[in-house]
Residue, then its C-alpha position, 0 to 999 in steps of 0.5 A: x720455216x719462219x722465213x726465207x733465206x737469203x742469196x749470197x754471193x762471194x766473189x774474189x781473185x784466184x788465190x786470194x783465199x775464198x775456198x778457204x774461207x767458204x770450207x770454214x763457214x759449212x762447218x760452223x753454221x747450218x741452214x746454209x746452202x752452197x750453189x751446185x752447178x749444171x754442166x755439160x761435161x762429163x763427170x771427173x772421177x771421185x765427183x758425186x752427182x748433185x753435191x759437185x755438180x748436176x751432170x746433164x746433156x747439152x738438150x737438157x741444157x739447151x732446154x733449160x736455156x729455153x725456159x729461162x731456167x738460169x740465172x747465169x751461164x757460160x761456156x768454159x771451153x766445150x762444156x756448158x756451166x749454169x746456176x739453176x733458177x728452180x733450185x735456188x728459189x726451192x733452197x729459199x723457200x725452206x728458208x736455207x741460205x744459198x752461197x754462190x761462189x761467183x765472178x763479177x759477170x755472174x754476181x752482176x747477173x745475179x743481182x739483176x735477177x735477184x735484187x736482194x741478193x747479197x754481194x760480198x768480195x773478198x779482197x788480197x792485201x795487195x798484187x805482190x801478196x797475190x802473186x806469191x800465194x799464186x806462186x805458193x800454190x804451185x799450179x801454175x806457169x809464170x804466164x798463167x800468173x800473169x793472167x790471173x793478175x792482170x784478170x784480179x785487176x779486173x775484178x777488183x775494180x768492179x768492187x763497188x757493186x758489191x755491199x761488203x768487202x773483206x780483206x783478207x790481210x791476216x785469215x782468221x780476221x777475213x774469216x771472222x767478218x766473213x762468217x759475221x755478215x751471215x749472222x748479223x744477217x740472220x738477226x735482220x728486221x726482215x727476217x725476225x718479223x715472224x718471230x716478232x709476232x710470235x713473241x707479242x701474241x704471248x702478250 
């Protein structure tokens, strides 16, 4: 490849419409990658190792936390999540771009990491749209909604780590200046250099 890829992160609310979004961008544009998790938990029928997930042990586990092999991690009930290091370099390197689909503790965590990484937060028009896609969804109790409300207000506020935010007021607009930050991206000083070089050695 002529250069790296890039690390991007998307970060958003429940039910403000992120997966919805990221389907979208796999199907129009290649050379992208999305981030598999390792987890300690047993596989859900239906899962495929290493496109859902990479299932391992806790030793494993805990070994990788040894060798500091992730960027971040946490611990959802029994079961241990974490992003691999190794892989994400590895994807970068063959110049793919990676999507991480993240909260703001891990986008923070990447960041720190990965200065470069490129943090985008997807935003809800505002709490009552919110509530009634939550509502729409069907998957959850009042109290439950009521969580995630009060934990998107969290989120939402840390809004001003992130290098773009979009709205996603009406889909097909919030889908257009989302798929644009990765193209734009890919049209960068940084990652035409070689190319550049290429053209004036034709001089």
């Amino acid at each position: 490849m002529d250069c790296k890829g890039d690390i991007f992160v998307l970060s958003a609310p429940s039910g403000a419409g992120k997966s919805t979004l990221i389907r979208r961008l796999f199907d129009d544009l290649d050379r992208l990658s999305f981030s598999v998790s390792f987890t300690t938990r047993l596989p859900r029928e239906g899962e495929v190792e290493g496109l859902d997930y990479f299932f391992i042990d806790d030793a494993t586990f805990d070994g990788m936390l040894a060798q500091n092999g992730f960027v971040e991690w946490t611990q959802v009930y029994q079961n241990r999540y974490g992003t691999g290091k190794a892989w994400i370099q590895s994807q970068i390197d063959e110049g793919f771009d990676v999507l991480l689909d993240l909260e703001t503790d891990g986008a923070k965590n990447i960041r720190e990491i990965f200065p470069e990484a490129i943090l985008i937060f997807l935003l809800p028009p505002s709490a009552q749209s919110l509530t009634d896609r939550l509502i729409g969804r069907g998957k959850d109790t009042e109290e439950q909604i009521n969580i995630r409300l009060n934990h998107a207000k969290h989120e939402l506020e840390c809004w001003d780590m992130y290098d773009y935010l979009v709205l996603n007021e009406d889909l097909e607009s919030a889908y257009l200046d989302f798929k644009s930050i990765f193209i734009s991206n890919r049209s960068a000083k940084k990652r035409m250099a070689r190319t550049v070089q290429k053209v004036l050695a034709t001089f």
